[in-house]
N, C-alpha and C positions, 0 to 999 in steps of 0.2 A: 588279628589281621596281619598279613605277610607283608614286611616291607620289600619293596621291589627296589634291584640290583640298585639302582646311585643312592636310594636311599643308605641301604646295609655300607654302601663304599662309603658316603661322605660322613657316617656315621664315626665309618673304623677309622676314618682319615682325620680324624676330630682327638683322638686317643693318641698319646704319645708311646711311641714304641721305640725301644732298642736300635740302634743300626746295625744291618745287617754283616757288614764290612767289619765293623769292629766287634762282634760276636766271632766270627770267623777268625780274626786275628786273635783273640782271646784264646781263642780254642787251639789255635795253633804252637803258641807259648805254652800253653797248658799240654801239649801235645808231647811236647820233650821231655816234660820229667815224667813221664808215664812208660811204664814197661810192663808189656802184655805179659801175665804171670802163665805160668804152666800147670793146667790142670792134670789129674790122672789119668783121663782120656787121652790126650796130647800127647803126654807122656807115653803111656803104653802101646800108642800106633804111630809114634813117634811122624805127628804131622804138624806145622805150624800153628793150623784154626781151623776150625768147624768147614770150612769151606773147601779147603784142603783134602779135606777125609773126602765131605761131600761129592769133589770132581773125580777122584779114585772109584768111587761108590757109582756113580752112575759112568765111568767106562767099565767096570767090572759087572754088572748089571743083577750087583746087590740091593737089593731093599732095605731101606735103614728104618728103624723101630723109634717113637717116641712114646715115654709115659709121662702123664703129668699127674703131680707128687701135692696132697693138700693136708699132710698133718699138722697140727697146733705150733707144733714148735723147732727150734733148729735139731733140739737133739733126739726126736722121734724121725723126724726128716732125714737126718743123716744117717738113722737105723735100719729107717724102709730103705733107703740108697743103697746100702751095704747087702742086705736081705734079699730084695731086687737081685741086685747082678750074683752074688754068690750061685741063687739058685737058678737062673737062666745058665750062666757060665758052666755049671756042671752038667747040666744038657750040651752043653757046647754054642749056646746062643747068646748073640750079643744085643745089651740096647744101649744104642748108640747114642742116646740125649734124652735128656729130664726136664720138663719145666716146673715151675715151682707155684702153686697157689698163695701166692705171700698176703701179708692183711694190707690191705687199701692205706692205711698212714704210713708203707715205706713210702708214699707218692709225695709224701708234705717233707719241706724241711725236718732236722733229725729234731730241731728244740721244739717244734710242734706237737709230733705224735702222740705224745704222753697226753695230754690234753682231749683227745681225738676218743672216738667207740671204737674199742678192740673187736674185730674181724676175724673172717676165715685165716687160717694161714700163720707163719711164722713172720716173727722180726726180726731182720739182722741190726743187730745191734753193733755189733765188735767187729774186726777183721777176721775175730776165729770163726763167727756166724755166719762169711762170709763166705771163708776159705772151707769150711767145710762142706757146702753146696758143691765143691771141684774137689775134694779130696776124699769125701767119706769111699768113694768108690767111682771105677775109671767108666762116669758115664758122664758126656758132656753135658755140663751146666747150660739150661737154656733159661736164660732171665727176658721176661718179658712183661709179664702184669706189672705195671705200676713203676715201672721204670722210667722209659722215653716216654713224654707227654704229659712228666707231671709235674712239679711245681720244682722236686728235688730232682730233675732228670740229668743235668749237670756232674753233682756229687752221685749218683746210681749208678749212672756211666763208668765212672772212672772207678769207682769200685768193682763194677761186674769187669773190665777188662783186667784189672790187676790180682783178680781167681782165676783169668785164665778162660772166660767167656769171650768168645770172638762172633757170637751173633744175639745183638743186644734190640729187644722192643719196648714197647712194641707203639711205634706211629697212631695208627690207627686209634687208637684210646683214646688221644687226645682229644681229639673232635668230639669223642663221647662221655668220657669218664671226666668224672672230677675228684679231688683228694678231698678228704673229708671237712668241713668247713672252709674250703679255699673258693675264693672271688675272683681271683686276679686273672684274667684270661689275661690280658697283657703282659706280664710276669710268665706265666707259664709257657705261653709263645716264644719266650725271649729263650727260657732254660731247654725250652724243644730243639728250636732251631742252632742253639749251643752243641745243644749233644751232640746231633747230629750232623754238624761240622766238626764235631772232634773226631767221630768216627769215620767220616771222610780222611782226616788224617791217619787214619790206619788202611785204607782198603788196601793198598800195597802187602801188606802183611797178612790177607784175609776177614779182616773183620765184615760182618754184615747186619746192616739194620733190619729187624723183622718187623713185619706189620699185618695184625692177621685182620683182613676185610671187615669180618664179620663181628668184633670187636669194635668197629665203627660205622661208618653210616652204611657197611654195605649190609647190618642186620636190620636198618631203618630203610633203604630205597624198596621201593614197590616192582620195578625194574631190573632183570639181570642185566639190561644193556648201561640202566644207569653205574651196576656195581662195575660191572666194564671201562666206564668212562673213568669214575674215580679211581681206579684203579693205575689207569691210565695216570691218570694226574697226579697220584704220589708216587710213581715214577719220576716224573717230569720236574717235583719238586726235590725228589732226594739224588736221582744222578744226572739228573741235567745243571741244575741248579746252585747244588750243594754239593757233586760228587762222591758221594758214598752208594755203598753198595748195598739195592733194597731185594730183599726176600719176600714172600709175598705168603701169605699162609691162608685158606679157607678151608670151609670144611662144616663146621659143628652146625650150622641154621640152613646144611643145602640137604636133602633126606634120597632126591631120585641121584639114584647111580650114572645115568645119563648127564644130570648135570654136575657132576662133581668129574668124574670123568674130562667132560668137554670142560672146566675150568683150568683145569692145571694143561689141555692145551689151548686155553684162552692165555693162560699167564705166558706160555712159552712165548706168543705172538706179540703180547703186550710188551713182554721184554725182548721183544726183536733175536729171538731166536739163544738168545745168552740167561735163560731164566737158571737160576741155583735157587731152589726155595725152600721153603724151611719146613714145613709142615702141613698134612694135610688133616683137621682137624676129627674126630670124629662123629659122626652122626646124634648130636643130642634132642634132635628135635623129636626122633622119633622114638626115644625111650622112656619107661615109664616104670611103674612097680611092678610087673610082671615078667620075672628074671628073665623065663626061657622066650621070652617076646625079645626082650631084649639081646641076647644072648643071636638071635636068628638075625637082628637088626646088625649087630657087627657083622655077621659071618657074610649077609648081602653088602654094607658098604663097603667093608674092609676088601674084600676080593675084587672089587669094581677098582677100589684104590690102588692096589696093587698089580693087577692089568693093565690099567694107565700108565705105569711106571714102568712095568715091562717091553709096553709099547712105546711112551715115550720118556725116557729116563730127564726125570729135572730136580736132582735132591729131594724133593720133596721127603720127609719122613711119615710112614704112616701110623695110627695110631690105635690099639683096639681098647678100647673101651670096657673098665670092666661093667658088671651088669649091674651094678647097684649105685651109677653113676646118678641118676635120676631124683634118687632121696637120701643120700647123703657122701660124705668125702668115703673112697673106698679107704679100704685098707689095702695094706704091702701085699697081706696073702693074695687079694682080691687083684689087684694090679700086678702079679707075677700070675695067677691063673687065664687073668685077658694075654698076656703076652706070648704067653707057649698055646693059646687058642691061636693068636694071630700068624704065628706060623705055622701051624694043621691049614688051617688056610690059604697061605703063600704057598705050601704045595699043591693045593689045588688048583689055584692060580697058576701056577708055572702050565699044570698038563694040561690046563684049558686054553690057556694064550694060544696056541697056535689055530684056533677053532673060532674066534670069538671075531667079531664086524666091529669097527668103529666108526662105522658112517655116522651114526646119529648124534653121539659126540663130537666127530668133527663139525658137522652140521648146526650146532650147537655152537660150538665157538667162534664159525664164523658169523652167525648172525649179529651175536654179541660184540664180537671186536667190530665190524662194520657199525653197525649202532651206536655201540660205545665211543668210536671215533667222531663222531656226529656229535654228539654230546659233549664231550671233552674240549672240541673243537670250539661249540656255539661256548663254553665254557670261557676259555682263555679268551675270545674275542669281549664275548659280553664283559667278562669282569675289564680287560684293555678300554671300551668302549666307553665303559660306566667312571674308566681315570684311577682303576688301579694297575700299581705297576709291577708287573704278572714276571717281570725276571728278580723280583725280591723276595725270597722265599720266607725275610719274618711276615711280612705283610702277606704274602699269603695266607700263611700259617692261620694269623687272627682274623680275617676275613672272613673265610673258610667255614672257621669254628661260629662265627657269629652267625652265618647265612642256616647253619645245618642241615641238616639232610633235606627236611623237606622241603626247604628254600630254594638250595640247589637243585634239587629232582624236578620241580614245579618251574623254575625259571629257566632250565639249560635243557631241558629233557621235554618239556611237555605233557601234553596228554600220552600217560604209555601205555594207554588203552590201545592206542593208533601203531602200538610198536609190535615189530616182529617179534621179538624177544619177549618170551614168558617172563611170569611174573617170576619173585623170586620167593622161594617155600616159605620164607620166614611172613612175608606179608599174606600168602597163600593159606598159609594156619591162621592165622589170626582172624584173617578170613571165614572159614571153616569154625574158629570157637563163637565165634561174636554168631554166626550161623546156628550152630548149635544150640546155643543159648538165647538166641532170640523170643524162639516160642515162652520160656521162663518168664524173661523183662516183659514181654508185653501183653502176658497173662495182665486181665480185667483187675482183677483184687490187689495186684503187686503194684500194676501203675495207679492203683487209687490211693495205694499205701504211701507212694514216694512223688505224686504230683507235684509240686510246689516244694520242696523239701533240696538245699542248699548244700550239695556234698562236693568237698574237697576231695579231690583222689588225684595219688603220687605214689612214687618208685625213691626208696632209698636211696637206689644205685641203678647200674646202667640198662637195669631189665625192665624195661616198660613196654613189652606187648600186650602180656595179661592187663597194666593197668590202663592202656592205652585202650583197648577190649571193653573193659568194663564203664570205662566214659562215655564210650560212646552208644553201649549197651541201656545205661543209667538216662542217659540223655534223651532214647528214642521213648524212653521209657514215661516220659516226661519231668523229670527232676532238674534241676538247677545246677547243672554241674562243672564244677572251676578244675580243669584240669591244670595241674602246676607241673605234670611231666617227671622224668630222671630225674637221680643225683640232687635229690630235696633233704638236704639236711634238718635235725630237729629246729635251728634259728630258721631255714629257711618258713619251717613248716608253723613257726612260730610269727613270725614277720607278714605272713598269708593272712591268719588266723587275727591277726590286728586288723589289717586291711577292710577284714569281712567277715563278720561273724557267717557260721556253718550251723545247720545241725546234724553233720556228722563228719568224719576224718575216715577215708578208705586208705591205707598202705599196703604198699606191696613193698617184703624186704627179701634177700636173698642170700646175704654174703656174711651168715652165720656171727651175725651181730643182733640179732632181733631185740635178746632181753634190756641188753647195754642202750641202745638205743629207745629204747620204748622206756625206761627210767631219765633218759636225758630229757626226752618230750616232756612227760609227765612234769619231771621238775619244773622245766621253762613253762610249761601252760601253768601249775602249779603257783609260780612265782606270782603271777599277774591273772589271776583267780580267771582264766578260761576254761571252763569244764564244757565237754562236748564228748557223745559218745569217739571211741576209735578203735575201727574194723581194721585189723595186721592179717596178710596172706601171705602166701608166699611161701620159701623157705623158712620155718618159725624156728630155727634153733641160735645155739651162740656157744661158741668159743670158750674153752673151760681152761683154766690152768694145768691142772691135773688130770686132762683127757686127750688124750692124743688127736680124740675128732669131735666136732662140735656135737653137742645134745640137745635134744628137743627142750623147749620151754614152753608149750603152751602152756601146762598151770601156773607157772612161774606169771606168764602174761596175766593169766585171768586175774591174778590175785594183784595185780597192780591195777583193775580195772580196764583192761583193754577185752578186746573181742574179736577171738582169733578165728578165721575161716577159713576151714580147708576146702577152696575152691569157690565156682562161681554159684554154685548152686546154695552153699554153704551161708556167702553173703547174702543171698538172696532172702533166704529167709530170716535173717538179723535184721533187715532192713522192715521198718523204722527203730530206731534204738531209744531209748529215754535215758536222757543225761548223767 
């Protein structure tokens, strides 16, 4: 049951938090021995920061390129970086910025991680791990995963500015992600709203905070006018509040071209006409294992992205996707072949621009921003109302994160059946699978297999649509079902499993940790003699020392006793399991 708004307040008003004031002072002493370092890129277009380039780039009415980089470790990372720009550069093309798939425990203090399940992605460990993210090659460092909004966001900060990063994230996370075995939402609030008053003390110099929507609850509201409103409001929190300069990034959970269009001119309005934003992410919802499907799916969003920006230039950088994004980290060749596709494309784009209507995007944005200010609006009063005080942005910060998306959508928003604003695709699919699959669940033989029957279903990490899908799939189904939601660590899933005996464990994992993880459970149930079947979906691979990209584990799983299902139809039929 959802507690309502003075509940959630006098809850977080019970929690001792930080003060605001002396965060800010903090950050501001800290602010002087820090010198923004010079990356390659910087270097070679000789501009001060990312922002910099960025305002040149759209009076010049350039389209700037992002890839985003997921190999194992720093020194395959810094090889695709090199590889990347070499072979675009000898075309004569540039990519302008890189973000980095890092492993989820850079988010925990540095004495933690060692402790933590190894992930997608590299650790920087050292300064040279650092500095070589901005030096292997002169493409701008974009640090965002696991940066702002985690436990270590303070200490990431201050390292990604002194490589010579001037737009640092990503906001957004926070509300959604968590570091791996970390509780402290108080603590983490404290080093959020740190950070991002230290980077307030840069905006003079260009620095900018990123925060991509869709990375936070705008992949949870059911509402594009809701993701409008929030949007709205971490505005409100980072330069009204805190002063720093916020970026805004969507993209990956929006599939129609109409609505990713009319976002980036919802963001321009949202930021009152001054938007610089960071990226527009690419289309992942609608890719899958069939390459040249995939392959058609850039060439439609991408060219949509890129008319926007023709039309209405806002840094935004776009990004193409290469096609084996869907089942597993690409490779360098793969992420330099999406790139020289992305501009075959930008030429078509250019000779189409003068041809193309933008009624329905704008049509689109206004409905949204009109709504979304509704929202925002019942937002600030309701939380003032309820006696929290809405000009302090730690107490936001934790507030915020306590209420979650569906709190907030259901108490500020309403029924958004009743709203003009479409739904938003991410909710729309989920929609469409649970649709899908209905007929399966509520087959005669399957609900008589899993009537009465106690199952536990969770999300490692912050992807819980599918498992969000399948609860409530399980549930109509008539089973007994304890949804525990995201970011359920093995204690967390271990601490449940005391609570309440199951007979069975459904996980969904994603973030190329599976095996590491599914031996940590095992241990702890192990330890305290709970034996219960447990069904793993998801992304089933894991992070190898000596592999540049994670590998599959399903035999690995089987033979530790787990029960891997590719897809829903898959579980379907494991369901009942014997212990």
């Amino acid at each position: 049951m959802m507690l309502n708004p003075d509940d959630v307040i006098q809850q977080a008003l019970t929690v001792s938090l930080a003060d605001s004031d002396d965060l800010r002072l903090r950050a501001r002493l800290m602010a002087g021995d820090i010198r923004i370092g010079r990356s390659a890129f910087l270097d070679r277009h000789a501009v001060e920061s990312e922002y910099e380039y960025k305002k040149q780039a759209m009076q010049d009415g350039r389209i700037m390129y992002h890839a985003h980089i997921g190999m194992n470790d720093i020194d395959a990372t810094a090889a695709a970086l090199t590889r990347i720009h070499a072979e675009l550069d000898s075309r004569q093309f540039q990519l302008d910025r890189a973000g980095f798939a890092l492993d989820r425990r850079m988010g925990l203090p540095s004495g933690q991680r060692a402790a933590a399940a190894a992930e997608t992605g590299p650790m920087l460990a050292t300064r040279d791990d650092w500095s070589a993210l901005a030096q292997a090659a002169p493409i701008q460092p974009h640090l965002g995963d696991f940066m702002i909004g985690q436990p270590a966001s303070v200490a990431n900060t201050v390292e990604a500015l002194r490589i010579g990063c001037t737009t640092v994230g990503n906001l957004s996370q926070y509300f959604t992600f968590e570091a791996p075995g970390w509780h402290d939402t108080a603590a983490t609030a404290a080093e959020t709203c740190q950070a991002m008053q230290l980077l307030a003390e840069f905006r003079g110099q260009g620095v900018m905070l990123h925060s991509y929507l869709e990375d936070g609850f705008g992949a949870l509201f059911k509402s594009c006018a809701s993701v409008a409103a929030w949007a709205m409001l971490e505005r409100y929190l980072v330069e009204e509040l805190i002063g720093a300069r916020l970026a805004h990034c969507i993209g990956g959970l929006t599939r129609d071209p109409i609505k990713r269009a009319g976002w980036v001119l919802a963001l321009h309005e949202i930021h009152q006409g001054e938007q610089v934003g960071s990226m527009i992410y690419g289309d992942t919802l609608s890719f899958g294992r069939e390459f040249e499907k995939n392959r058609a799916v850039t060439a439609e969003y991408l060219l949509w992205d890129i008319l926007i920006q023709l039309h209405a230039p806002c840094g935004h950088a776009v990004l193409p996707l290469p096609v084996t994004e869907a089942i597993r980290i690409p490779s360098a060749d793969e992420i330099i072949e999406a790139q020289l596709f992305g501009r075959q494309v930008e030429a078509s784009a250019r000779r189409l621009y003068p041809h193309v209507d933008f009624t329905a995007a704008e049509q689109f944005s206004a409905t949204v921003c009109r709504e979304g200010r509704e929202i925002f609006d019942n937002a600030l009063t309701g939380l003032s109302e309820a006696g929290a005080n809405i000009r302090d942005p730690l107490q936001l910060l934790y507030l915020l994160k306590k209420l979650g998306a569906q709190g907030f959508e259901t108490l500020f928003a309403g029924d958004v059946s009743n709203l003009e604003s479409p739904f938003t695709d991410m909710f729309a699919l989920s929609q469409d699978v649970i649709a899908e699959h209905r007929p399966l669940f509520s087959d005669a033989a399957f609900r008589k297999r899993v009537k009465g029957m106690r199952l536990l279903v969770a999300s490692s990490d912050v992807h819980e649509h599918a498992a969000g899908a399948l609860a409530q799939l399980l549930d109509e189904a008539g089973a007994e079902v304890v949804y525990l939601g995201a970011e359920q660590d093995p204690q967390d899933l271990l601490a449940a499993l005391r609570r309440q005996a199951a007979d069975a464990l459904l996980l969904s994992t994603h973030n190329g940790m599976a095996l590491e993880y599914a031996r940590q459970l095992k241990q702890l149930l192990d330890s305290e003699a709970i034996a219960l079947p447990i069904i793993m979906g998801g992304v089933l691979n894991q992070k190898v020392d000596d592999q540049a990209l994670p590998v599959s584990v399903v035999d690995e799983l089987k033979s530790l006793g787990m029960h891997p299902a590719a897809g829903l139809p898959a579980l379907a039929r494991l369901l009942p399991l014997q212990k």
